[in-house]
PyMOL CGO cylinders between C-alpha atoms (Angstrom):
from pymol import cmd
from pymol.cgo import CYLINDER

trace = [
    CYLINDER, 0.00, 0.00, 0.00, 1.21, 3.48, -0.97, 0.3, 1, 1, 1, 1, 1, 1,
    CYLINDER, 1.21, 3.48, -0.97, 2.44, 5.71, 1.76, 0.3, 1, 1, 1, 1, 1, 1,
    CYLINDER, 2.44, 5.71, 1.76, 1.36, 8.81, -0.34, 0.3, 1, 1, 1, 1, 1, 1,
    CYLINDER, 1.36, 8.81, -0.34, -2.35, 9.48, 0.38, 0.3, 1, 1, 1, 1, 1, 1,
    CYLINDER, -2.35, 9.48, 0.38, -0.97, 10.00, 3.97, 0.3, 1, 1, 1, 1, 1, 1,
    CYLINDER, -0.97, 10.00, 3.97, 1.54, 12.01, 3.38, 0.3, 1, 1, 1, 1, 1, 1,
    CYLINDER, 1.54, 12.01, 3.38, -0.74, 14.04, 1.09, 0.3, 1, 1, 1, 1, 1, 1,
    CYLINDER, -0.74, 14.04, 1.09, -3.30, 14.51, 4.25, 0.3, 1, 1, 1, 1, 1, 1,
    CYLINDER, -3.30, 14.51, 4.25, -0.21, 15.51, 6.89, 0.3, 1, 1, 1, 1, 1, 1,
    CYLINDER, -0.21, 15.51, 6.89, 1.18, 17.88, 4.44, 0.3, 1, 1, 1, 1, 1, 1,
    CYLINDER, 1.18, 17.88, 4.44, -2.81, 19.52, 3.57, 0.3, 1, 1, 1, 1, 1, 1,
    CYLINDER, -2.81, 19.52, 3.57, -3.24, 19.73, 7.17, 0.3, 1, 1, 1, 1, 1, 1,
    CYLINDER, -3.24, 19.73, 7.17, -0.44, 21.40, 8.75, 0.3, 1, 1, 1, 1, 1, 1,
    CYLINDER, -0.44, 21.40, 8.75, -1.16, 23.44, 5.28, 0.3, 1, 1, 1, 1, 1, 1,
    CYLINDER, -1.16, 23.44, 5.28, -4.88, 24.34, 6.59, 0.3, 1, 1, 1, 1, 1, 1,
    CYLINDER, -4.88, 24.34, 6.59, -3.04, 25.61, 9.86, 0.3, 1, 1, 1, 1, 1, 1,
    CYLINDER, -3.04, 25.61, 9.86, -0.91, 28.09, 8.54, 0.3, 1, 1, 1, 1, 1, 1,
    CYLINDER, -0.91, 28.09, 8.54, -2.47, 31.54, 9.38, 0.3, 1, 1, 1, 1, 1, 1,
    CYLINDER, -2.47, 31.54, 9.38, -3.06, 33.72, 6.01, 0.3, 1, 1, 1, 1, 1, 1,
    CYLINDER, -3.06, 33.72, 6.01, -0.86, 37.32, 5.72, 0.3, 1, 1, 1, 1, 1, 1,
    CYLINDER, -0.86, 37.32, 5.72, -3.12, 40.32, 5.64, 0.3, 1, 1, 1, 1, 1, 1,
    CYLINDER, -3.12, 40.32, 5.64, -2.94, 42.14, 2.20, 0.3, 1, 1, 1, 1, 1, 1,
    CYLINDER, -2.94, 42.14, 2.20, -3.83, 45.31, 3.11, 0.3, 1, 1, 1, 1, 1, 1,
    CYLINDER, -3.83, 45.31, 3.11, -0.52, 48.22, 3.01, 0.3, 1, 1, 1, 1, 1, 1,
    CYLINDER, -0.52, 48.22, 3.01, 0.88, 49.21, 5.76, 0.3, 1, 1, 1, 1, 1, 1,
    CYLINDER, 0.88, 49.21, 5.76, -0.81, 52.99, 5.30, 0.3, 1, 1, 1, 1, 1, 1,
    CYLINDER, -0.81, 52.99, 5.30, -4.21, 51.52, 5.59, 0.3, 1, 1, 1, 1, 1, 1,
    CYLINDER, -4.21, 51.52, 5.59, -5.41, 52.08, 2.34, 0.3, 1, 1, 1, 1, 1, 1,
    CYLINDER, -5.41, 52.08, 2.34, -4.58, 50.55, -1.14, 0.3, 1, 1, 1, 1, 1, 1,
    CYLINDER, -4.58, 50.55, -1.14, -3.42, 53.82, -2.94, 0.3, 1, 1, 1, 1, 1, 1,
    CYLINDER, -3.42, 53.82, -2.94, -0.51, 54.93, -0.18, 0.3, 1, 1, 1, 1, 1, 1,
    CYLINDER, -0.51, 54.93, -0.18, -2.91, 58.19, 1.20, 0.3, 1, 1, 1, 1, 1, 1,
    CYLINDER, -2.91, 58.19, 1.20, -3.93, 58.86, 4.59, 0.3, 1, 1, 1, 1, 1, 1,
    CYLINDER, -3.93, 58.86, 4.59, -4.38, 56.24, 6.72, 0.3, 1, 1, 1, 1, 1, 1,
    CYLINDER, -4.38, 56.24, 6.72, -7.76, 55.27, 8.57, 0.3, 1, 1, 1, 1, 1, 1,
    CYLINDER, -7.76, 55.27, 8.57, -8.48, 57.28, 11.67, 0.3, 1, 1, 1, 1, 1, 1,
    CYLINDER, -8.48, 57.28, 11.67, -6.44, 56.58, 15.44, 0.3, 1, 1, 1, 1, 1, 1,
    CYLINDER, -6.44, 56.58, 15.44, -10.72, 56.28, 16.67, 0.3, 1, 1, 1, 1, 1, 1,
    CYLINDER, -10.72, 56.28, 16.67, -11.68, 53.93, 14.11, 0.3, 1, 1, 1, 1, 1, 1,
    CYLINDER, -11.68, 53.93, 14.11, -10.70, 50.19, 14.69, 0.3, 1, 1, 1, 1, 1, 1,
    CYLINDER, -10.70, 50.19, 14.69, -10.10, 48.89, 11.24, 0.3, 1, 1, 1, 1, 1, 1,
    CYLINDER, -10.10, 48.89, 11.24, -10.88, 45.61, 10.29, 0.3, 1, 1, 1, 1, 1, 1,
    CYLINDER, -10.88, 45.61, 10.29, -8.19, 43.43, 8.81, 0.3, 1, 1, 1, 1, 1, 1,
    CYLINDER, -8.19, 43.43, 8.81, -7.98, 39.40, 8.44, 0.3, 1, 1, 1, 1, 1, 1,
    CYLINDER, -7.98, 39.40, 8.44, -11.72, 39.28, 8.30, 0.3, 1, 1, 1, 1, 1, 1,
    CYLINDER, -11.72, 39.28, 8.30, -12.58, 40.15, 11.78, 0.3, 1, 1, 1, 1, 1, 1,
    CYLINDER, -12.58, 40.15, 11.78, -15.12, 42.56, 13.56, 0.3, 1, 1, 1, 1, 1, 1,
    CYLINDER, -15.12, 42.56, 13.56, -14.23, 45.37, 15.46, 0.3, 1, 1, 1, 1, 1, 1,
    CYLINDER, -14.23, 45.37, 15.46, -15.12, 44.69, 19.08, 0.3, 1, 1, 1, 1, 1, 1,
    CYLINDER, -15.12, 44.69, 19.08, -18.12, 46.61, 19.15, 0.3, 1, 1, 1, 1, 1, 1,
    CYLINDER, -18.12, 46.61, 19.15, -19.17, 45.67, 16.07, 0.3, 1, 1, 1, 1, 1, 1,
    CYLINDER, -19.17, 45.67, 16.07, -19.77, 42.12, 18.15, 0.3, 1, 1, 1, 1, 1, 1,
    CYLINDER, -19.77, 42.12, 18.15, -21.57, 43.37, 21.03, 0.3, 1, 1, 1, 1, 1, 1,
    CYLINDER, -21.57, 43.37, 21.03, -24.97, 41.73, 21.18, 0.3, 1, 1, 1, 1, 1, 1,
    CYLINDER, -24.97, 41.73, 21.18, -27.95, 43.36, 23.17, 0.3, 1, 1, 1, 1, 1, 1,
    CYLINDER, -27.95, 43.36, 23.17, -29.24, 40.43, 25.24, 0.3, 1, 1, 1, 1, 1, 1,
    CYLINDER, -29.24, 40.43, 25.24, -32.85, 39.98, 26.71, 0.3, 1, 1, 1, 1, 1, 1,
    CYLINDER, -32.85, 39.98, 26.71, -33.40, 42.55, 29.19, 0.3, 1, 1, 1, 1, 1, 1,
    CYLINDER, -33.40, 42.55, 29.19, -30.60, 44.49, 29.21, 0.3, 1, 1, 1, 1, 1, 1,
    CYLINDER, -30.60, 44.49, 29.21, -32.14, 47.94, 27.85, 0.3, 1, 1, 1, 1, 1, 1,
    CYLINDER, -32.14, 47.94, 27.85, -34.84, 47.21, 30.39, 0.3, 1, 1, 1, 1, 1, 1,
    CYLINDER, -34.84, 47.21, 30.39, -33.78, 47.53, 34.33, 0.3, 1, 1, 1, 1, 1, 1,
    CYLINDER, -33.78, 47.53, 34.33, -37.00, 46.05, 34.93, 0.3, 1, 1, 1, 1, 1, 1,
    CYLINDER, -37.00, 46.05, 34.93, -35.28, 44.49, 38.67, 0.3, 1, 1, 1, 1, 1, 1,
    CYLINDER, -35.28, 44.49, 38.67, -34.81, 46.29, 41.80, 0.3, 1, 1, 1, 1, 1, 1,
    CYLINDER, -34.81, 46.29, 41.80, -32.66, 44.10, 43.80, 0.3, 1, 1, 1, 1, 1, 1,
    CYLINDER, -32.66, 44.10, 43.80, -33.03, 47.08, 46.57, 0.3, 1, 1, 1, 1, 1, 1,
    CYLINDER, -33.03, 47.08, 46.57, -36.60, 45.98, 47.13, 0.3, 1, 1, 1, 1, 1, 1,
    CYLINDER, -36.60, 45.98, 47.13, -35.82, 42.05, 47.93, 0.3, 1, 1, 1, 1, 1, 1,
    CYLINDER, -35.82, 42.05, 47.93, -33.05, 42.78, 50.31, 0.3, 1, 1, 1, 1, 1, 1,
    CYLINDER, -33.05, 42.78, 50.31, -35.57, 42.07, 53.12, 0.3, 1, 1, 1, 1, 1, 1,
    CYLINDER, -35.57, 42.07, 53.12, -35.16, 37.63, 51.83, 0.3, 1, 1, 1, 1, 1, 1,
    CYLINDER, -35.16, 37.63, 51.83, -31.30, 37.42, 52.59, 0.3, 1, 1, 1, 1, 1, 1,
    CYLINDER, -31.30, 37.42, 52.59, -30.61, 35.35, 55.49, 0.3, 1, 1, 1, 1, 1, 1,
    CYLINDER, -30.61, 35.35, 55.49, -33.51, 33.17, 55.31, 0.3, 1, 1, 1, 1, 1, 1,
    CYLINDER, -33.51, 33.17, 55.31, -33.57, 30.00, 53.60, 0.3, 1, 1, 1, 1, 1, 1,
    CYLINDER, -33.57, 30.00, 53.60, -34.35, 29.96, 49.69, 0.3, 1, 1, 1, 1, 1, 1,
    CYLINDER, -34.35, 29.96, 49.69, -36.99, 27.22, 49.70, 0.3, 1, 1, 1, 1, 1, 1,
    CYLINDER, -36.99, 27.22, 49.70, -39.49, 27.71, 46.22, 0.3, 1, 1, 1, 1, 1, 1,
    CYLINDER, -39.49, 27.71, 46.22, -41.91, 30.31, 47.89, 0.3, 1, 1, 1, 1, 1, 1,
    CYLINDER, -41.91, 30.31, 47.89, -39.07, 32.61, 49.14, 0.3, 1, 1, 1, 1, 1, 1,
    CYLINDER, -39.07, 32.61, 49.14, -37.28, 32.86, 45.47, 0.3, 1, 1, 1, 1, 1, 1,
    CYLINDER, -37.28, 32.86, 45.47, -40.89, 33.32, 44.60, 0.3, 1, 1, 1, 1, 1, 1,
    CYLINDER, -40.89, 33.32, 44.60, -41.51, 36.35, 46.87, 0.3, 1, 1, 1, 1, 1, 1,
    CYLINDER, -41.51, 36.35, 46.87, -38.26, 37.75, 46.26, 0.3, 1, 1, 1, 1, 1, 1,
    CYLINDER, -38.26, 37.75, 46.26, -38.97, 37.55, 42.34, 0.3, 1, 1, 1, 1, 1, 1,
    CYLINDER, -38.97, 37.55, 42.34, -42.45, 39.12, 43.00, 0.3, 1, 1, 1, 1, 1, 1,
    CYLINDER, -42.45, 39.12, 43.00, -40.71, 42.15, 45.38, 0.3, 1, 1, 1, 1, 1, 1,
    CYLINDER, -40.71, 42.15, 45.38, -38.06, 42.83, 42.70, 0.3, 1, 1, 1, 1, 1, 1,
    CYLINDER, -38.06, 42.83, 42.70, -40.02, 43.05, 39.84, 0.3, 1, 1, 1, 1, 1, 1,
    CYLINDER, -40.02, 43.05, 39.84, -37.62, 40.52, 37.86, 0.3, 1, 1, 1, 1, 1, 1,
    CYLINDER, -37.62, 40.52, 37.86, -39.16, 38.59, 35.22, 0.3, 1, 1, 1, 1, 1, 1,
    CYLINDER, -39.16, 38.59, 35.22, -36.71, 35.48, 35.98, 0.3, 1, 1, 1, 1, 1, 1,
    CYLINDER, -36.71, 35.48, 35.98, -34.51, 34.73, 38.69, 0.3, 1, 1, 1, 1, 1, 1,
    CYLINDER, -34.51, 34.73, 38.69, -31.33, 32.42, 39.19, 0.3, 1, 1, 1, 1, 1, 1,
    CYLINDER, -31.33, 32.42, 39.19, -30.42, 30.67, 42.01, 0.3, 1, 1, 1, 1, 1, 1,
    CYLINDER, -30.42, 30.67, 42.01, -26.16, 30.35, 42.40, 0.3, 1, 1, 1, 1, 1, 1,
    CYLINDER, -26.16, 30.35, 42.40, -25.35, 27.39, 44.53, 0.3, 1, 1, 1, 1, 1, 1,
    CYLINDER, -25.35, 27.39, 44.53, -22.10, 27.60, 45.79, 0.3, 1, 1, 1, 1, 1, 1,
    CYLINDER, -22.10, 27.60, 45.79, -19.23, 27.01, 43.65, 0.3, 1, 1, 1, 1, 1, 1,
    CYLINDER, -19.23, 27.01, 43.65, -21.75, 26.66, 40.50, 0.3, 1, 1, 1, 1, 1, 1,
    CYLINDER, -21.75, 26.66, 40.50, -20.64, 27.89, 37.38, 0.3, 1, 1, 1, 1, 1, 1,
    CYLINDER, -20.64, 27.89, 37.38, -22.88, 30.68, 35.86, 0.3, 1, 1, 1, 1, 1, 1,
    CYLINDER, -22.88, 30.68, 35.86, -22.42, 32.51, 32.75, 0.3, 1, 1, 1, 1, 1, 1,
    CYLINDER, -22.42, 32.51, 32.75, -21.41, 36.09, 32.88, 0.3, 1, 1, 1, 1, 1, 1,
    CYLINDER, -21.41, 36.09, 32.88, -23.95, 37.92, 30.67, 0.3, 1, 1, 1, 1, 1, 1,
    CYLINDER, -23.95, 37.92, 30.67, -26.06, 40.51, 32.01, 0.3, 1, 1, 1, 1, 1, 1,
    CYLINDER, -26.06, 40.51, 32.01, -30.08, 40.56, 32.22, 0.3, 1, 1, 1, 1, 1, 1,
    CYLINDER, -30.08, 40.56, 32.22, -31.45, 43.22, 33.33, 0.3, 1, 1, 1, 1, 1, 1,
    CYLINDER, -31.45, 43.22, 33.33, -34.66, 41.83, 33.85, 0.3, 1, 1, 1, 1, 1, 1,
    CYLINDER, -34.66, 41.83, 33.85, -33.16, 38.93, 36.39, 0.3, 1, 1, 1, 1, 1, 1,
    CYLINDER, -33.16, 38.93, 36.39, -32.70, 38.53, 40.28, 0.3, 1, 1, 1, 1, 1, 1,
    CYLINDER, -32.70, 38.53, 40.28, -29.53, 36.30, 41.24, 0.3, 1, 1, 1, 1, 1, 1,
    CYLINDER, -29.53, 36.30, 41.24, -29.87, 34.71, 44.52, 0.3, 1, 1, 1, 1, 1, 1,
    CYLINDER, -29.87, 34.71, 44.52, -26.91, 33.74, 45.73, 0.3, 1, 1, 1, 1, 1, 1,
    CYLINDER, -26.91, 33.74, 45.73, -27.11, 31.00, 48.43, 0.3, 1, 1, 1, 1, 1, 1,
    CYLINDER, -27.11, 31.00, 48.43, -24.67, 29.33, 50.77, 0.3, 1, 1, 1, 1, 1, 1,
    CYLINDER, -24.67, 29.33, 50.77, -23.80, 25.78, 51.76, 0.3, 1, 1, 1, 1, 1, 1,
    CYLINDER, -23.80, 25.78, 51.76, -26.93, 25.42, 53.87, 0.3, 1, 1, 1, 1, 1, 1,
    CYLINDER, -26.93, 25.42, 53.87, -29.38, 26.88, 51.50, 0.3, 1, 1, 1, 1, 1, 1,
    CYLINDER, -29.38, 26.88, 51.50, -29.17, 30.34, 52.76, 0.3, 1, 1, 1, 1, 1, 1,
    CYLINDER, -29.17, 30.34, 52.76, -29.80, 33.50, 50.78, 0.3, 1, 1, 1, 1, 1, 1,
    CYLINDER, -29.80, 33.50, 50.78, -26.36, 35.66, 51.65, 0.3, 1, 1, 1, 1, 1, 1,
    CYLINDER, -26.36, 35.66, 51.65, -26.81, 38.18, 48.50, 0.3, 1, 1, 1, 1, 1, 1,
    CYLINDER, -26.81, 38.18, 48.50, -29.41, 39.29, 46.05, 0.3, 1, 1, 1, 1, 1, 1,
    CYLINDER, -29.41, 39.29, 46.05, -28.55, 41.44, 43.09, 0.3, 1, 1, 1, 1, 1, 1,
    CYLINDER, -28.55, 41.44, 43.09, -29.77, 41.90, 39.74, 0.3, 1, 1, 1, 1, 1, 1,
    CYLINDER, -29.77, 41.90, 39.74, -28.32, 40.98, 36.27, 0.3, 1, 1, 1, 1, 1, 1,
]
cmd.load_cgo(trace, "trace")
């Protein structure tokens, strides 16, 4: 059998690795004039400027939670009718509970209560986001 169709692949690969040289001139534009503006990010290698990836997520226009209002909950034990009332006395359309040590994601909802709990099911912080 013919060692060459491997070969072929382990060449393509490391070939498909290999990152690809921008061709845009140093200047930032094709004809040598002025270069793009010190404010304006300018895309090269086929990416977005950051802000041009910023996503507005459910409920972040809206500050439709007042995590001021269900301060009165921490300390007591966050059984399915406290989380309830707290929701209710924040206004939040959705809450979150954060167990100890549990991973969350770091995106920001405006419209949601976090109740943050401690080994024995306590309630030691309520905020909003």
């Amino acid at each position: 059998m013919s060692m060459l169709p491997y070969s072929l692949f382990a060449i393509l690969s490391v070939a498909a690795c290999t990152p690809v040289a921008s061709h845009e001139s140093p200047s930032g534009s094709e004809d040598g004039g002025e270069s793009a503006p010190a404010d304006k990010p300018r895309i090269t290698g086929g990416s977005l400027p950051p802000e041009e990836q910023i996503r507005v997520a459910p409920g972040l226009e809206e500050g439709s939670c007042d995590a001021d209002a269900a301060q009165g909950f921490v300390g007591r034990n966050a059984d399915e009718a406290t989380v309830k009332a707290a929701v209710a006395a924040s206004g939040a359309k959705a809450a979150r509970v954060i167990k100890p040590d549990m991973m969350v994601t770091m995106d920001y909802r405006g419209d949601r209560l976090n109740i943050r709990l401690d080994d024995a099911g306590n309630i030691i912080a309520i905020t909003c986001g």
